[in-house]
N, C-alpha and C positions, 0 to 999 in steps of 0.2 A: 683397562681400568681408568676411569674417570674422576678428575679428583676436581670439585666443584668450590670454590672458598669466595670468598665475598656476600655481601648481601643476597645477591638473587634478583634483582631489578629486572624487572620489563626489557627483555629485547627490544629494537624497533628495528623492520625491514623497511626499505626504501622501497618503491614500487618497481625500479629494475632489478633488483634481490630477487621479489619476490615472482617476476616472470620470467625469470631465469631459472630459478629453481622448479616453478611449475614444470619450464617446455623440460626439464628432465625429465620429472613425472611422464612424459606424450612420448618417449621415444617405446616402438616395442620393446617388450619386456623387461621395462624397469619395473621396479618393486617400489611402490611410494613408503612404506614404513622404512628400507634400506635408506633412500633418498630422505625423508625427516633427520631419520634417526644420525646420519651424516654431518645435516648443516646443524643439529641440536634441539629439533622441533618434534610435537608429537604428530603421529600421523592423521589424527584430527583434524590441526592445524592446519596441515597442508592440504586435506581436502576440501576444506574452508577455503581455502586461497582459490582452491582449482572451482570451485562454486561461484565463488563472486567473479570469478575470471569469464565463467561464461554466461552471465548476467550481462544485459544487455545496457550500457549507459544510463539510460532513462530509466530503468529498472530502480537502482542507486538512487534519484533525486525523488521521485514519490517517497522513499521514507524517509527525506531528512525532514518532512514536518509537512503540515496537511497544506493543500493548495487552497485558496480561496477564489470564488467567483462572488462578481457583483451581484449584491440581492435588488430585486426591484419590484415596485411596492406599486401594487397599481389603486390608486386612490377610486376608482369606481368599480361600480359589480357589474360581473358578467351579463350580457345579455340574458342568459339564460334565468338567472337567480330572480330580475326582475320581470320578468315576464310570468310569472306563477301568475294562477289566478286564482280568486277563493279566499288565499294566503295572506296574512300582515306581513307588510312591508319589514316591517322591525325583527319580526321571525325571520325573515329571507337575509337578510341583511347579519345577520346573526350566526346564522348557518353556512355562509360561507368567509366569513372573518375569521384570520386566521390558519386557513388552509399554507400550505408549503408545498409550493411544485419543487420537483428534480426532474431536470433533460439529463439521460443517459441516452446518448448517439441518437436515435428516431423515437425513444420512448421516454413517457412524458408520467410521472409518476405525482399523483395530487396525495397529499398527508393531511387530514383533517384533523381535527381535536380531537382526543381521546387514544389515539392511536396508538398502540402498543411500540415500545422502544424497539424492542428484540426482535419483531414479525416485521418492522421496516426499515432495521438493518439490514435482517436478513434477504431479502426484498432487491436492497439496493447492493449489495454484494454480487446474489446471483445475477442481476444487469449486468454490471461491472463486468462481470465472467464473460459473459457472453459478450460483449460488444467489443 
């Protein structure tokens, strides 16, 4: 029997605590809920620990906050755009003002106007995945 008194406050594990208690969890046949339930943790907890343990460093820094790259602004229009023929200038010029490249590793993803939020998230995710 367990007799609990005080407030209740927040534990805090130091990060040798907590890979200590992990490499218990790795030996054959230990039980991780015996092992929680021991140092006072839920068996949750502990597999939370044994997750981020084998998370790879860099893993960690992508979600403390988003990275940024320089944006760069190219003050003239592609060859391409100008070279139409038939077409006003002022249309061509128009039509591609505004566009938003993304390099992901060898692929080059152009975002025009109108472009749906959700279909180039989604877009830029599956890259992600793959590279």
């Amino acid at each position: 029997l367990e007799v609990i008194t005080g407030t209740g406050r927040r534990r805090r594990f130091s990060d040798d605590d907590k890979a200590r208690i992990i490499e218990e969890t790795l030996v054959p046949g230990a039980v991780v809920s015996e092992i929680a339930r021991r140092h006072g943790l839920s068996p949750q907890q502990l597999f939370g620990w044994r997750r981020q343990a084998r998370q790879p460093a860099s893993a960690s820094t992508e979600t403390s906050g988003p990275l940024f790259v320089p944006a760069l602004v190219e003050a003239t229009l592609p060859e391409r755009a100008v070279r139409r023929r038939g077409r006003n200038r002022a249309l061509d010029e128009d039509r591609v003002a505004g566009i938003i490249e993304v390099e992901i590793g060898s692929v080059t993803v152009r975002v025009g106007r109108g472009a749906d939020a959700r279909t180039v998230t989604a877009v830029i995710r599956a890259l992600k995945a793959s590279a």
